[in-house]
Phi, psi and omega in degrees: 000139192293161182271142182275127159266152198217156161278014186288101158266123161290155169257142146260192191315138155094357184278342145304334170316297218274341206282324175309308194285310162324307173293311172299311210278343185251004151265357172280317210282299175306291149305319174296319157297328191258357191294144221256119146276073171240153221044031149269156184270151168344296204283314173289345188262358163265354184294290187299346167281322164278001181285298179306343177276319191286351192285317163276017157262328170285317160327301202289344194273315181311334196275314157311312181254325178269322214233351176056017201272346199230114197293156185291322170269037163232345182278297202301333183286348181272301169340290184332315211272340187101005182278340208243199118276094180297298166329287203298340196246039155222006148264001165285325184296306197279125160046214089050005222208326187329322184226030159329089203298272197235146148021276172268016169280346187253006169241135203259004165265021162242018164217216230244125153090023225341071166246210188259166187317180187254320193276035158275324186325042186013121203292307193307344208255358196264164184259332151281110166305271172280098174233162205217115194298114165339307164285001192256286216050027172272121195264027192162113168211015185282132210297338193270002154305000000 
């Protein structure tokens, strides 16, 4: 006999700190998805979903890893659930990467010559001063900014 699911989530210790913000950023998230893109190019009307992801995976790295404020098993439960981008707050951890927009600004088969993205760049180093990553709309994200 199949096993019954049920929606019954423990929360663990401390998830009220954290619980207020998350719902806002996953009712930002939730507008952000339902918002009418018209006169937009494809690409612009996903820039406000990655905005909102990277803002809660950084909320969740900062609260754990910078500020310590969060238990190790309340960070794995955010991971489990989907509030955080684990790939992304584990490429943060390296080097060169600290501030790191999105994924796919570092993979170099999505883009043109296969190197990484132009808002990898350096602001000193670019032939454009103001410029805006195509998957993103991120105008900078290279650690040496």
């Amino acid at each position: 006999m199949p096993k019954v699911k049920t929606n019954r989530v423990k929360y663990p210790e401390g998830w009220e700190l954290i619980e207020p913000t998350l719902r806002e950023l996953q009712a930002k998230m939730r507008e952000a998805e339902n918002d009418p893109h018209d006169g937009k190019r494809k690409c612009e009307a996903l820039w406000p979903i990655f905005k909102i992801a990277h803002q809660k995976s950084r909320y969740i790295f900062d609260l754990y890893h910078r500020r310590k404020e969060i238990s190790k098993e309340l960070y794995e439960f955010c991971m489990d659930q989907g509030y955080a981008d684990r790939n992304l707050i584990a490429k943060w951890k390296k080097p060169g990467y600290e501030r790191l927009c999105c994924l796919r600004c570092m993979q170099p088969r999505d883009h043109n010559f296969q190197t990484t993205c132009v808002c990898r760049v350096p602001k000193h180093l670019r032939e454009e001063k103001v410029i805006e990553c195509v998957h993103c709309g991120c105008r900078g994200c290279a650690s040496g900014d």
